[in-house]
PDBQT receptor file of N, H, CA, C and O in Angstrom, charges set to zero:
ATOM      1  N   UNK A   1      28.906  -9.156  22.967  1.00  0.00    +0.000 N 
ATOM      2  CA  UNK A   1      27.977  -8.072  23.221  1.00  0.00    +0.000 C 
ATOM      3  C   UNK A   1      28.696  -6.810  23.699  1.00  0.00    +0.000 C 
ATOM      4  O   UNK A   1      28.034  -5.772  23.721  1.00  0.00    +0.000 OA
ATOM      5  N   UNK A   2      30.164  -6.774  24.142  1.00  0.00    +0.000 N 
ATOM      6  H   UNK A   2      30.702  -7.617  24.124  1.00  0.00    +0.000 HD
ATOM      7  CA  UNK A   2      30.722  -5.270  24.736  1.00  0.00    +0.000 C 
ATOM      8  C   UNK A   2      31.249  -4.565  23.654  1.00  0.00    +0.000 C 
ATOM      9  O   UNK A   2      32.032  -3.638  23.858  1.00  0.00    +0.000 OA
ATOM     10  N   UNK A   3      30.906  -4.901  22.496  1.00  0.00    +0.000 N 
ATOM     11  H   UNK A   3      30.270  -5.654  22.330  1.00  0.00    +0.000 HD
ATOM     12  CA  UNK A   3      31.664  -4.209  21.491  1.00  0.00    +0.000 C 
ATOM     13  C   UNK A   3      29.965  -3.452  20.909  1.00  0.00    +0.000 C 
ATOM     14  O   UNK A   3      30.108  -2.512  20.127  1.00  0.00    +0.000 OA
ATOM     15  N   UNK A   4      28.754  -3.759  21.197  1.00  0.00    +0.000 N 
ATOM     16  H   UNK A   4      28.638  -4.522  21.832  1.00  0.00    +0.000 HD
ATOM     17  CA  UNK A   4      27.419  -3.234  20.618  1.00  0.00    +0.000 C 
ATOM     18  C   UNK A   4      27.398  -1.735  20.818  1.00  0.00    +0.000 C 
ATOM     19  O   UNK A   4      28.035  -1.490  21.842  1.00  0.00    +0.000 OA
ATOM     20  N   UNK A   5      27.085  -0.999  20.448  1.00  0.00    +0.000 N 
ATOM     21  H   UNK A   5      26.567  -1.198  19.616  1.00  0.00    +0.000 HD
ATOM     22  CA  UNK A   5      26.707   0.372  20.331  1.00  0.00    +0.000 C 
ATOM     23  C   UNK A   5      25.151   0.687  19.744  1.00  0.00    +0.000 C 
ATOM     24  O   UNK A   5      24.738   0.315  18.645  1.00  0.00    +0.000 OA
ATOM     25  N   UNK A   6      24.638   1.212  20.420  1.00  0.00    +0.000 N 
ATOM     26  H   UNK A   6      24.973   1.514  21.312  1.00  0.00    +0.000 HD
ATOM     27  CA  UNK A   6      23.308   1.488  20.420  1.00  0.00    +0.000 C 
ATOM     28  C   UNK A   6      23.087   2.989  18.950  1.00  0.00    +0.000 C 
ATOM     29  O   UNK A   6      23.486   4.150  18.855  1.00  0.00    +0.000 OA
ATOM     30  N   UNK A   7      22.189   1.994  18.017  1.00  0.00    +0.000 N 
ATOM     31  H   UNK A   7      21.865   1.051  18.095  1.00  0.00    +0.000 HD
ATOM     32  CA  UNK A   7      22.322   2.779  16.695  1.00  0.00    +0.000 C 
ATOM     33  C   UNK A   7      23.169   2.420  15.859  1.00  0.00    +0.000 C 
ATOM     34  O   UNK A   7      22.870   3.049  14.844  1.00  0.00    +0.000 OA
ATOM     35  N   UNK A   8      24.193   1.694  15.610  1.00  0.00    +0.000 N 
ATOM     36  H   UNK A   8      24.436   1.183  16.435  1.00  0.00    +0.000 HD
ATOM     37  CA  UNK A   8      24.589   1.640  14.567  1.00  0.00    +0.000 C 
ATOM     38  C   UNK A   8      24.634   0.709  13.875  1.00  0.00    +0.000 C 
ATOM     39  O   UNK A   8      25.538   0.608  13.046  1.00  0.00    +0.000 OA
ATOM     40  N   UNK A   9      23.654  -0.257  14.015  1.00  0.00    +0.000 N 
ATOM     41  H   UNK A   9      22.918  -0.175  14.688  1.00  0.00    +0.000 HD
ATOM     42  CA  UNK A   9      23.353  -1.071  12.626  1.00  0.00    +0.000 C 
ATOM     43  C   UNK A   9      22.422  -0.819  11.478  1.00  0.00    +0.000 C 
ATOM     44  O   UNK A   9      21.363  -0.227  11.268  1.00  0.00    +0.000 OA
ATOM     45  N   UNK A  10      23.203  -1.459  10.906  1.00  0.00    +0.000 N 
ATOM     46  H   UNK A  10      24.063  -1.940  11.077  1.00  0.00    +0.000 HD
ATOM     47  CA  UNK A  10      22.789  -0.496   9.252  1.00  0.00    +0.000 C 
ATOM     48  C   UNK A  10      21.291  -1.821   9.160  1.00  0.00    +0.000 C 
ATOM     49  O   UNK A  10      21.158  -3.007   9.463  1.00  0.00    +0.000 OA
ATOM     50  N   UNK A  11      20.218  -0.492   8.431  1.00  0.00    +0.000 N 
ATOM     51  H   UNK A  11      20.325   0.471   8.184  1.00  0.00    +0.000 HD
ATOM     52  CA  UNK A  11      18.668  -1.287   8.871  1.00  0.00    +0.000 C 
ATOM     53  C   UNK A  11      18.169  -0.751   7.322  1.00  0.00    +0.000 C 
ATOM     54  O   UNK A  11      17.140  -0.083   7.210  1.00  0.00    +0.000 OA
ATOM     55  N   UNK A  12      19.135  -1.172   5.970  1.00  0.00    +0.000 N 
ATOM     56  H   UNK A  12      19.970  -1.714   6.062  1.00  0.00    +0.000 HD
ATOM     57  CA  UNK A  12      19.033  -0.669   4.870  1.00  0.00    +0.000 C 
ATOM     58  C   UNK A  12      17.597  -1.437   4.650  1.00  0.00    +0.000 C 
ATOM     59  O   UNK A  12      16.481  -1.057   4.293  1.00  0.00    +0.000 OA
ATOM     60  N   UNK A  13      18.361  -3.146   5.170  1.00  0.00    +0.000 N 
ATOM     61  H   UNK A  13      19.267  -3.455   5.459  1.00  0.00    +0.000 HD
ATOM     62  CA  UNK A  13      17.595  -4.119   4.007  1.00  0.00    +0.000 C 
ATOM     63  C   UNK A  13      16.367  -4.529   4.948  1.00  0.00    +0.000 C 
ATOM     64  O   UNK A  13      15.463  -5.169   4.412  1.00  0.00    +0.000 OA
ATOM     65  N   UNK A  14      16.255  -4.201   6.367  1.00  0.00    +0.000 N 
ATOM     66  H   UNK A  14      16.990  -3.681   6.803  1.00  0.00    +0.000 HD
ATOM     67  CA  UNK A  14      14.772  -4.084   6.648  1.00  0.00    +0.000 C 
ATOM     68  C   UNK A  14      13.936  -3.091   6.351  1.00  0.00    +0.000 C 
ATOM     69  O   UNK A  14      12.757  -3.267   6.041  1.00  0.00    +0.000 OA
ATOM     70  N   UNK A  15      14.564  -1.873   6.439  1.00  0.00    +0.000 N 
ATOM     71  H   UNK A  15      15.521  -1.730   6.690  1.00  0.00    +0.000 HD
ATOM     72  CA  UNK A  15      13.960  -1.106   5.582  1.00  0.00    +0.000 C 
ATOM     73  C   UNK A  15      12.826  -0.719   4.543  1.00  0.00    +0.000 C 
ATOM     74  O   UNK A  15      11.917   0.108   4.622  1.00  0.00    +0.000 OA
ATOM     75  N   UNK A  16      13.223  -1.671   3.464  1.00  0.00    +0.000 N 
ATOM     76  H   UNK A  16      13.961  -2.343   3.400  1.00  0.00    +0.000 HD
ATOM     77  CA  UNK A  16      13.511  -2.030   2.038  1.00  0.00    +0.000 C 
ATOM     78  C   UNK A  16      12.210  -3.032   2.148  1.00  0.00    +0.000 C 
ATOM     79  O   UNK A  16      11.362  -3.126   1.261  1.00  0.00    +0.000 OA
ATOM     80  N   UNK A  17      12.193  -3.760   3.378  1.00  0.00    +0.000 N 
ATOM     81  H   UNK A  17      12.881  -3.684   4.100  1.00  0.00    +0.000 HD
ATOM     82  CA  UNK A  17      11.348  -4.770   3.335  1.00  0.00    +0.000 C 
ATOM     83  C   UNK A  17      10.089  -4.634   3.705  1.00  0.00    +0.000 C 
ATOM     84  O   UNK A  17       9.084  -5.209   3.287  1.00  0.00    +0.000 OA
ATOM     85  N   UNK A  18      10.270  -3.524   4.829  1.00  0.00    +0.000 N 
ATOM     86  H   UNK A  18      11.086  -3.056   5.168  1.00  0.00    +0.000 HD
ATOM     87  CA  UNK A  18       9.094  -3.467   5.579  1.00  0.00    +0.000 C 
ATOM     88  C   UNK A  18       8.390  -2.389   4.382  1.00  0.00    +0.000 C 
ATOM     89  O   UNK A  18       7.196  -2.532   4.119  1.00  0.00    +0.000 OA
ATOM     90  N   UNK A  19       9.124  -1.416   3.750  1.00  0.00    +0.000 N 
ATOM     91  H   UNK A  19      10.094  -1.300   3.963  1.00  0.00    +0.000 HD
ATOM     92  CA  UNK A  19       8.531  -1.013   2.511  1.00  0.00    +0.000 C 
ATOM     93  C   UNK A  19       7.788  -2.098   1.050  1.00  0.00    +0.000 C 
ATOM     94  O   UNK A  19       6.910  -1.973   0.197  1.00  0.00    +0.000 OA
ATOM     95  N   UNK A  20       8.353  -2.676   1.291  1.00  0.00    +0.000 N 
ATOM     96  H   UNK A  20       9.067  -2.777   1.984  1.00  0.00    +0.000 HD
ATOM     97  CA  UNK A  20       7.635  -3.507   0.299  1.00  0.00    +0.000 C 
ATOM     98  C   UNK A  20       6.271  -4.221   1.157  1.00  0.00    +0.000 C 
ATOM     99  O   UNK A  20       5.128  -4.278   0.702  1.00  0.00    +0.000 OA
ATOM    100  N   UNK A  21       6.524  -4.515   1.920  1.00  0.00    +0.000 N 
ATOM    101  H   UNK A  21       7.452  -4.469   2.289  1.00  0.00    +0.000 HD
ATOM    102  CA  UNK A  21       5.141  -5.012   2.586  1.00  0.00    +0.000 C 
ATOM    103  C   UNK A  21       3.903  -4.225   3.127  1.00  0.00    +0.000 C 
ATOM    104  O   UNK A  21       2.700  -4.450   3.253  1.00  0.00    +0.000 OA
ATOM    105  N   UNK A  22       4.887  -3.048   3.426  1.00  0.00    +0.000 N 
ATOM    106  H   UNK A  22       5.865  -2.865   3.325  1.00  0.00    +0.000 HD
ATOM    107  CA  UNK A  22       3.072  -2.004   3.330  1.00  0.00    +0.000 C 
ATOM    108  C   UNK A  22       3.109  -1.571   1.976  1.00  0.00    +0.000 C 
ATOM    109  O   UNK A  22       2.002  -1.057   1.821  1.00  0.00    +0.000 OA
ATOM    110  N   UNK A  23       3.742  -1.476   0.891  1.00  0.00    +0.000 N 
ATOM    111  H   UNK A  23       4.642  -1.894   1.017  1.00  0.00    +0.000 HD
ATOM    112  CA  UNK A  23       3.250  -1.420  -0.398  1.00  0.00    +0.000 C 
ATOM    113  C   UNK A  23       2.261  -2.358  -0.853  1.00  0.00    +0.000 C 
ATOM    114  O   UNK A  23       1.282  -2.061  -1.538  1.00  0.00    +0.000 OA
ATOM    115  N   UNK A  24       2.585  -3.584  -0.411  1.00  0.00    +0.000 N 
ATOM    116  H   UNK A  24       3.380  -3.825   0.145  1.00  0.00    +0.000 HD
ATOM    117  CA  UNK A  24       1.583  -4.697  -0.775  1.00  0.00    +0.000 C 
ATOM    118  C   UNK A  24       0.236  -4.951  -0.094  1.00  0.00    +0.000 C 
ATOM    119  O   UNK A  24      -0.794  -5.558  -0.387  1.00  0.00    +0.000 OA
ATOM    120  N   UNK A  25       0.759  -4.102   1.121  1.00  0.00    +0.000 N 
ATOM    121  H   UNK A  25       1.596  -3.610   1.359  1.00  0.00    +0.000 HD
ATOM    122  CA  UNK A  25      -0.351  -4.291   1.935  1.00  0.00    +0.000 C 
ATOM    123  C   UNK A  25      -1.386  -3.629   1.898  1.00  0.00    +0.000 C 
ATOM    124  O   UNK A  25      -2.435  -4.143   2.285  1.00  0.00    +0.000 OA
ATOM    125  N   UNK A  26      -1.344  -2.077   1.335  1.00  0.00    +0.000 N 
ATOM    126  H   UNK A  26      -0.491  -1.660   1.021  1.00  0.00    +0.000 HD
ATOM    127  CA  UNK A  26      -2.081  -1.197   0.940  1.00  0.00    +0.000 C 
ATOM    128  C   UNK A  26      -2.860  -1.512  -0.658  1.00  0.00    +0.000 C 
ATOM    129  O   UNK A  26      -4.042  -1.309  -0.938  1.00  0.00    +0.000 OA
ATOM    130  N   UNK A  27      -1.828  -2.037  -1.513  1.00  0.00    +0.000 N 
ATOM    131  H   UNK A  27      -0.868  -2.202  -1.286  1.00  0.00    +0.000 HD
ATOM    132  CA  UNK A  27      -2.682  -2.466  -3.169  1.00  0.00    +0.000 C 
ATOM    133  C   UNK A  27      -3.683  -3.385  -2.330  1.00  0.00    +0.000 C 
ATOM    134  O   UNK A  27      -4.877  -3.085  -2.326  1.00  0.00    +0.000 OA
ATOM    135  N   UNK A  28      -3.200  -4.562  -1.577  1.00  0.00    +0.000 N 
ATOM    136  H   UNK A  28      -2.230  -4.805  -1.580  1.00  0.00    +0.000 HD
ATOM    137  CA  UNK A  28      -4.144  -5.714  -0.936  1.00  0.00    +0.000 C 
ATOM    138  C   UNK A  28      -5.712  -5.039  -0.576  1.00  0.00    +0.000 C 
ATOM    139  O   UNK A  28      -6.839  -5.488  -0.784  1.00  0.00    +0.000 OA
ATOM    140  N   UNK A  29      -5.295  -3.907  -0.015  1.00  0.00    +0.000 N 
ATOM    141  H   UNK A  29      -4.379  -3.542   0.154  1.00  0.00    +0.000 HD
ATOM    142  CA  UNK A  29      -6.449  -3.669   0.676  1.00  0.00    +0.000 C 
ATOM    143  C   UNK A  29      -7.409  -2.515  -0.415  1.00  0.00    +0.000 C 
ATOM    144  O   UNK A  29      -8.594  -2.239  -0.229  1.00  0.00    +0.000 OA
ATOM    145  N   UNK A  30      -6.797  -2.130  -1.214  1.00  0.00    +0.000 N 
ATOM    146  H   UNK A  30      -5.835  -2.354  -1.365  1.00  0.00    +0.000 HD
ATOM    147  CA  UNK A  30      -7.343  -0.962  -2.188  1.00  0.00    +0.000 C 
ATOM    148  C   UNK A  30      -7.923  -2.153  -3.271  1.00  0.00    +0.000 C 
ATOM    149  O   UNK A  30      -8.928  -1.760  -3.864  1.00  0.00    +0.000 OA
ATOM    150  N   UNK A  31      -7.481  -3.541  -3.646  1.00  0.00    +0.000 N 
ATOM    151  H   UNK A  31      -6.665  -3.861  -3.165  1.00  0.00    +0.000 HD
ATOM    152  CA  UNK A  31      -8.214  -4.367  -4.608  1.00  0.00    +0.000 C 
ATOM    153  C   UNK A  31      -9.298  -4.694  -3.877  1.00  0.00    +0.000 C 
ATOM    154  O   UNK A  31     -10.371  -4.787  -4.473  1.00  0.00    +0.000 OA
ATOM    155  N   UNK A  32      -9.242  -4.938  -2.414  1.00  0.00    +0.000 N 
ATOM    156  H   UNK A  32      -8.371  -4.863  -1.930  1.00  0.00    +0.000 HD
ATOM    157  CA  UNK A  32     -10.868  -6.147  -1.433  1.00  0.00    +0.000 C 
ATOM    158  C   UNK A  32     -11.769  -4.600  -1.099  1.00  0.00    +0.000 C 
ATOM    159  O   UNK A  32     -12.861  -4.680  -0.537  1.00  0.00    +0.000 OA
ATOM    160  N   UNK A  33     -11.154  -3.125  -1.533  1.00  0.00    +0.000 N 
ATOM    161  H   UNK A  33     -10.267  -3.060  -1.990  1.00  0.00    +0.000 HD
ATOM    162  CA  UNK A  33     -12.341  -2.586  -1.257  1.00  0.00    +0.000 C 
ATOM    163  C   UNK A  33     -12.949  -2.457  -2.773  1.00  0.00    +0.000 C 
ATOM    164  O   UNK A  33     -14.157  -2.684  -2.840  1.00  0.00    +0.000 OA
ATOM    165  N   UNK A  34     -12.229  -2.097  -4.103  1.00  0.00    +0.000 N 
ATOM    166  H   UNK A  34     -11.248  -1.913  -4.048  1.00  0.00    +0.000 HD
ATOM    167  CA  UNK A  34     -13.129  -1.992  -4.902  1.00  0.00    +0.000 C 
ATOM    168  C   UNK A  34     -13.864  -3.214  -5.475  1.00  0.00    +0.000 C 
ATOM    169  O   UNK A  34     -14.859  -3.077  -6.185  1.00  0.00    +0.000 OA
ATOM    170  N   UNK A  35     -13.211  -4.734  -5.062  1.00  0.00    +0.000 N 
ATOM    171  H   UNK A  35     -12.402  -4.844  -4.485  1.00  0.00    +0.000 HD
ATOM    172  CA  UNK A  35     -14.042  -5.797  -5.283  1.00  0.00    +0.000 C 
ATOM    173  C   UNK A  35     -15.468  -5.845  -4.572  1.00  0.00    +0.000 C 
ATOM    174  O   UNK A  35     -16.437  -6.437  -5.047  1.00  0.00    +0.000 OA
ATOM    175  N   UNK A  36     -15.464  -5.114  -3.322  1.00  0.00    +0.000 N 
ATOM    176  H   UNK A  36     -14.677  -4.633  -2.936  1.00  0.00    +0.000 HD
ATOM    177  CA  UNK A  36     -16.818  -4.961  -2.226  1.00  0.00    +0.000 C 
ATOM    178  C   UNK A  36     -17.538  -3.998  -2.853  1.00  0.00    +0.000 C 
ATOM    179  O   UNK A  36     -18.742  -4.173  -3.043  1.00  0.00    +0.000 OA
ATOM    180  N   UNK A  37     -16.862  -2.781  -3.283  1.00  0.00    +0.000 N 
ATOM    181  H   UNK A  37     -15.884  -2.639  -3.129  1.00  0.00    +0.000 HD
ATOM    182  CA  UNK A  37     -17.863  -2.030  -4.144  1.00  0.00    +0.000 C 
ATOM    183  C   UNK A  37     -18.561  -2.597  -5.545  1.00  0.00    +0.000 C 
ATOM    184  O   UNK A  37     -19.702  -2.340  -5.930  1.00  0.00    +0.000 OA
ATOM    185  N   UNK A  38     -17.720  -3.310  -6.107  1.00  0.00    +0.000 N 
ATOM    186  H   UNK A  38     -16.793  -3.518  -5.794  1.00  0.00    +0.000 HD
ATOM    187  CA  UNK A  38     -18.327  -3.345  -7.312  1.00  0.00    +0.000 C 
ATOM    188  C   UNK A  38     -19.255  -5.028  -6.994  1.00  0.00    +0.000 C 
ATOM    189  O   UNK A  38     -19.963  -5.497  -7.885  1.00  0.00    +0.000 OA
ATOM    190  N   UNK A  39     -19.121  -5.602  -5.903  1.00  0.00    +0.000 N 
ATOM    191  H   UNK A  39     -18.546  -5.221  -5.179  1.00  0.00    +0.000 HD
ATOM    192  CA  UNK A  39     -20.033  -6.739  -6.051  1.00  0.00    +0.000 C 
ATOM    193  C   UNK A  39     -21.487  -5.972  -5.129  1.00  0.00    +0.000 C 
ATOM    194  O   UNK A  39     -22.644  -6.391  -5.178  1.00  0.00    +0.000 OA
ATOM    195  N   UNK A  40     -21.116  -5.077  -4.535  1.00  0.00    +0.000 N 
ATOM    196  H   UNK A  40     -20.177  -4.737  -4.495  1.00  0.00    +0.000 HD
ATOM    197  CA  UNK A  40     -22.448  -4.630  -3.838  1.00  0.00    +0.000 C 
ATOM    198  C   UNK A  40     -23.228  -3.191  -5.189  1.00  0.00    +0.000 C 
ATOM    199  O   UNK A  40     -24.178  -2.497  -4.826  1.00  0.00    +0.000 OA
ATOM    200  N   UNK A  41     -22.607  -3.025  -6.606  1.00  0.00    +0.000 N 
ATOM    201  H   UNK A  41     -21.836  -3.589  -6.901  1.00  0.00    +0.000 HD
ATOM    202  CA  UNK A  41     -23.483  -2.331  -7.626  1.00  0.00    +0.000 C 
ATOM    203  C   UNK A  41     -23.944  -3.534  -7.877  1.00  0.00    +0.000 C 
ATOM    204  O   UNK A  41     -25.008  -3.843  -7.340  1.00  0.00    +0.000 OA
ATOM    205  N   UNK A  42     -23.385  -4.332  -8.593  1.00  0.00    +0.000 N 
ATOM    206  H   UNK A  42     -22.520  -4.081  -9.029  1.00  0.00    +0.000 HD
ATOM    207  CA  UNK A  42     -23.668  -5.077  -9.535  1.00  0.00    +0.000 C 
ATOM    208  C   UNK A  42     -24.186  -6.219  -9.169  1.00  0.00    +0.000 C 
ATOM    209  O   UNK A  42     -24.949  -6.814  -9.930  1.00  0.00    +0.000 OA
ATOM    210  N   UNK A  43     -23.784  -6.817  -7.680  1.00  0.00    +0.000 N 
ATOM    211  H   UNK A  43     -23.164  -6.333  -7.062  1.00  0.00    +0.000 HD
ATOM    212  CA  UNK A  43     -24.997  -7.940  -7.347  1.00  0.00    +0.000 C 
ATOM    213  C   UNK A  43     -26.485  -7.704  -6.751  1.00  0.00    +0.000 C 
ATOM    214  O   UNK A  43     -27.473  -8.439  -6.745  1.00  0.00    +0.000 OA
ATOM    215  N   UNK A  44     -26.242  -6.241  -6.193  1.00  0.00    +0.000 N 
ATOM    216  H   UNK A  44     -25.440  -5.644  -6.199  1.00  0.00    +0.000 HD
ATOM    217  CA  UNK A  44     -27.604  -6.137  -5.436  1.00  0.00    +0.000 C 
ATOM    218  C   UNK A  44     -29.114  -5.673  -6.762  1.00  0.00    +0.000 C 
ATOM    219  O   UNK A  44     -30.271  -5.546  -6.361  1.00  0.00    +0.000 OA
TER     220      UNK A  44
């Protein structure tokens, strides 16, 4: 631990990841709202 320096690890590939998961997380949520819209035209 006396060799750590505050900031310099490279945070490419979390990055990378946490981008992909609010990418997914946002389509996720943009498909369960137009599935709610279109079952509340078309079932009611």
């Amino acid at each position: 631990m006396a060799d750590y320096k505050h900031g310099e690890m490279n945070t490419d590939v979390q990055e990378k990841t946490f981008d992909g998961f609010m990418r997914f997380t946002a389509r996720t949520v943009i498909v369960i709202i137009l599935l709610l819209v279109g079952m509340a035209i078309f079932i009611t």
